[in-house]
N, C-alpha and C positions, 0 to 999 in steps of 0.2 A: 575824493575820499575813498579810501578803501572800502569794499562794498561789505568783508564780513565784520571789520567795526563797527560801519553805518546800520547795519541790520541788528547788532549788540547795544545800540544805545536802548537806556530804562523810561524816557520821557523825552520830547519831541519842545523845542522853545517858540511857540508863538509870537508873531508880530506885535502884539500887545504885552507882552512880558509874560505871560501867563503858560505855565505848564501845560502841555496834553497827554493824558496819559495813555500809556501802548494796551492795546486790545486783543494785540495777538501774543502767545507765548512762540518762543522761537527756541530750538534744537541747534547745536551747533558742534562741529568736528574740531580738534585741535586747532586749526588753521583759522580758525572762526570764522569757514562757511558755513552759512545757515544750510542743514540738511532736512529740518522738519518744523512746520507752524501748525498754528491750529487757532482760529478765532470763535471756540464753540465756548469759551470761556470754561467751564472744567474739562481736566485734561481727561483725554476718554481711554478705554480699555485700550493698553497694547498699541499707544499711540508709537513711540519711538523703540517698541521689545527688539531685543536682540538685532539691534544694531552697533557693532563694537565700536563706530567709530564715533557715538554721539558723545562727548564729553563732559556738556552743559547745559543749560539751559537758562533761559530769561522766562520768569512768567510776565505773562499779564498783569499792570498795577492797579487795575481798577477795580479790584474787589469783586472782582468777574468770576474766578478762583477760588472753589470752595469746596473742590473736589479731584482728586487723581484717583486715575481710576486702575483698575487691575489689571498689573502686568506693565504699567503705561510706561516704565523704563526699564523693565526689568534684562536682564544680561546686558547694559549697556557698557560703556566706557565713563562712567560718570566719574570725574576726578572731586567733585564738591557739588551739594544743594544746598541752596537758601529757599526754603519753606515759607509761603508767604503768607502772614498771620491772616488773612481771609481764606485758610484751606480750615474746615472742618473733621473732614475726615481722609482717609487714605487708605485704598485697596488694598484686599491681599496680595499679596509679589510683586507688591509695585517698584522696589528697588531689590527686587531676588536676584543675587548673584552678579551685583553691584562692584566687581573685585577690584577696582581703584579706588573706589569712595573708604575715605581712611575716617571721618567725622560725620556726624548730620546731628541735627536738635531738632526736636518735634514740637511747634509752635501749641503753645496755651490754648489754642483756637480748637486744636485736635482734640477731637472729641470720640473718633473711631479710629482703631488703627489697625490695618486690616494680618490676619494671619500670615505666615510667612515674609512678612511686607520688608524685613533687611534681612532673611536668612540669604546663610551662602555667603554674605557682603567679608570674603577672606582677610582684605585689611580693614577692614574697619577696627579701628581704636579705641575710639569713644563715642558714647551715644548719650544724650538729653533729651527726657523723655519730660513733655509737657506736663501743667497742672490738669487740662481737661481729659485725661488719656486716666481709664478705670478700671482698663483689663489689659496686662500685659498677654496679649493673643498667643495662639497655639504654635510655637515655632519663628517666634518672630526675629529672633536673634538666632536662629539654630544655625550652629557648623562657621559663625562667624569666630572664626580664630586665633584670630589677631585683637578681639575686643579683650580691653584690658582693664576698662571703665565705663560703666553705666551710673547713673542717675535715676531711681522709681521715685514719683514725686507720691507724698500721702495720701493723692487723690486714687492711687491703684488700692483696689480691694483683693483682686486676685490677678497669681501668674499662672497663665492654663499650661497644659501638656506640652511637653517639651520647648517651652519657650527660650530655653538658653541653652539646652543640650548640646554639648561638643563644642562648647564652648572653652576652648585648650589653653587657652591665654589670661583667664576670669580669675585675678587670684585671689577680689574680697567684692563682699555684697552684704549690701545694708538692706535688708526688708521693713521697709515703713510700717509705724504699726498701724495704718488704716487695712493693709493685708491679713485677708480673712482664713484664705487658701491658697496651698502650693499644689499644683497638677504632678501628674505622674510624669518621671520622666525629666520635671523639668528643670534640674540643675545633672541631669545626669552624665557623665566623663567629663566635667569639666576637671581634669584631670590635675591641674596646679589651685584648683581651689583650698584658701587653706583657714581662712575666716568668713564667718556666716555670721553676719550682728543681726539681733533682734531688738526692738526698743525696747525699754523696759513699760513699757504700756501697751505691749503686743496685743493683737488681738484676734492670732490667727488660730484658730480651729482644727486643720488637718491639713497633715504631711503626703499625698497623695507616695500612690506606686511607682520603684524606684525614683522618686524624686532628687534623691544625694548618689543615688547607687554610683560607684565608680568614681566615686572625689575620691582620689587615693593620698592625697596630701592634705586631708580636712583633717588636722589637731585634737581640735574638738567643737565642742556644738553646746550650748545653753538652748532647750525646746524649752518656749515658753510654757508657762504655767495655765494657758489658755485652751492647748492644742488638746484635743480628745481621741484623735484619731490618728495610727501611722502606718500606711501603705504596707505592702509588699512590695519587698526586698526595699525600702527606703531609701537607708542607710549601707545594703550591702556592698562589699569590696573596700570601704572605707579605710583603707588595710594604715592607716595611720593613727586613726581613734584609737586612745588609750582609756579612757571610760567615759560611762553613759549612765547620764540621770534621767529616767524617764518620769514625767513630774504626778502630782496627785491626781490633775486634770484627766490625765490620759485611759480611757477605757478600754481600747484594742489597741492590739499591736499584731498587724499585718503577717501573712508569713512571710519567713527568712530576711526578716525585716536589718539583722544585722549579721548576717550570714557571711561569713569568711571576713571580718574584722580581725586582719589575722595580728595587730598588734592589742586590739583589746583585753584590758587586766580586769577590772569591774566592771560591775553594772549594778545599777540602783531601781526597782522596779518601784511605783508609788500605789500608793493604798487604794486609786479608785479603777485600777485593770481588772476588767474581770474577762478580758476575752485574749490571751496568746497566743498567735497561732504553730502553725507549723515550723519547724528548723530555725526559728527567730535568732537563735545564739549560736546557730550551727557552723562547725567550719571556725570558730573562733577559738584556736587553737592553744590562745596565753589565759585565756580568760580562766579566772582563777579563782573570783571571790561575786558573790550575787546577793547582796541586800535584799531580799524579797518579802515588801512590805504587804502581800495578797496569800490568803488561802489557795492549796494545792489545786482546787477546782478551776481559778483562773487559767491553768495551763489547758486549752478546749483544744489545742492540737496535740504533735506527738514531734517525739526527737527534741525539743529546742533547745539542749545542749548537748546534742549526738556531736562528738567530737570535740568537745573541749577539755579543759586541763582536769589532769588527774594526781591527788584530786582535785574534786570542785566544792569549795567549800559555801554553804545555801545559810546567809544568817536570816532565821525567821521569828515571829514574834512571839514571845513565851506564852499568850493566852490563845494562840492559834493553835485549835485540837487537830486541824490535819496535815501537821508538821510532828514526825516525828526527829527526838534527837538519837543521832546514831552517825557512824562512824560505816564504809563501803560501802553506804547503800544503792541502789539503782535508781534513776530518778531522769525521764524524759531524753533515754538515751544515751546517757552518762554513768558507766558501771563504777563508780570509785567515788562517792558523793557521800560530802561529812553536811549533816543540818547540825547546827546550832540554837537553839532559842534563848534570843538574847536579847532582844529588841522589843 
């Protein structure tokens, strides 16, 4: 028998007909030498790291397996993993910089999934993210390139900081509406992003800082009626938004939250902002027409349309006394500013 088959088999045939199951996970190179075991039953810290040539791996079937631990594959040669539904949790960087592994699914069982745990992973394609997994962690997909499809199951409530950033290849993302909150950062350069669906029973909260910044192919965007809060620079460089409905929910709005939107033509501000910040419209060079459903006091920063079209025409609502209507006026950086009260 060849010995690195014989050491690749999953179950062992007893004299009596009867199964026995393997105890050891076994590491293996292209050629399917075994290069690394381990009988501690969860796989430990940094067990097989940066070895390019380990390919694979066999775990343990005995339910032994309820943990890989940090690092424990990370820069390997991994062409494919099968996740074995007695893992509950999994380390941060445990498959970091994974650059063969083009798939993986993250078994129901997962119930932690640790930070950076597939960044770097360059082809990676597709990823399936289990029911028990509740936090898509800080970087866990960052700089995977080549992913082109992910899967959030309802069970995530939040995706933290930088979770998908540089993510170059991401062209659409369905956020479940069990998600509460988006971290900063964390769809940031995904550069061919160009649809962001929200359920219509969203229930997310707040758009953290730069969390879109740099989708330069994002369309446009529906923010749910839920969200109250939107980072700094959010939204900036979005340089393909054509307008933007900030809904009634939303209280602040970040600075330079959409700053150099340089195709943006309107924007719709909702009646419960009362806090603006700084340069939020700044740099949006087309932008032309601003619904502004809020008294003059909501602007609590300064400039947030230094820089846009002239003029800028501000429709405000006719029983709002600190709107006036007039024709060149100056208004948050903008010297050529027509109000209207119309609304």
């Amino acid at each position: 028998m060849n010995v690195g088959l014989g050491l690749r088999l999953r179950s062992v045939l007893l004299s009596g007909g009867e199964i026995a199951p393997i105890t050891t996970s076994r590491a293996f190179n292209s050629s399917g030498v075994q290069v690394g075991s381990t009988n501690t039953g969860n796989i430990p810290a940094s067990w097989v790291a940066n070895q390019a040539t380990v390919t694979s791996v066999i775990f343990a079937n005995d339910n032994s397996v309820t943990s890989i631990g940090i690092e424990a594959f990370a820069e390997t040669g991994l062409t494919s993993i099968t996740i074995p539904n007695s893992v509950t949790s999994i380390g941060s960087s445990a498959f970091r910089y994974c650059n063969a592994l083009t798939t993986v699914t993250i078994p129901n069982s997962v119930t932690s999934l640790g930070q950076y745990a597939l960044s770097g992973c360059s082809n990676l394609t597709t990823a399936t993210i289990g029911t028990g997994v509740t936090t898509i962690e800080a970087r866990l997909f960052r700089d995977c390139t080549s992913l082109t499809s992910v899967t959030i199951p309802n069970s995530v409530t939040s995706i933290a900081d930088y979770a998908f950033k540089g993510c170059t290849s991401l062209a659409t993302i369905t956020i479940p509406n069990s998600v509460t909150s988006i971290g900063g950062n964390a769809f940031q350069d995904c550069n061919n992003l160009t649809t962001v669906t929200f359920t219509a029973t969203s229930s997310l909260t707040s758009i953290g800082s730069y969390a879109f910044s740099g989708c330069s192919l994002l369309t446009s965007i529906t923010i749910p009626n839920t969200v109250t809060s939107l980072g700094n620079y959010a939204f900036s460089g979005c340089n393909a938004l054509t307008s933007i409905t900030i809904p009634n929910s939303v209280t602040s709005i970040g600075d330079y939250a959409f700053n150099s939107c340089s195709s943006l033509t309107t924007a719709t501000i909702g009646t419960g902002v009362t806090s603006i910040g700084s340069y939020v419209f700044s740099e949006c060079t087309t932008l032309a027409s601003v619904t502004c459903r809020v008294a003059q006091s909501a602007f609590t920063g300064s400039d947030a349309f230094y820089n846009t079209a002239s003029p800028l025409v501000i429709q405000a609502r006719i029983t709002d006394a600190s709107w006036t209507a007039g024709t060149g006026l100056t208004f948050q950086g903008n010297t050529n500013v027509t109000v209207i009260k119309n609304l």
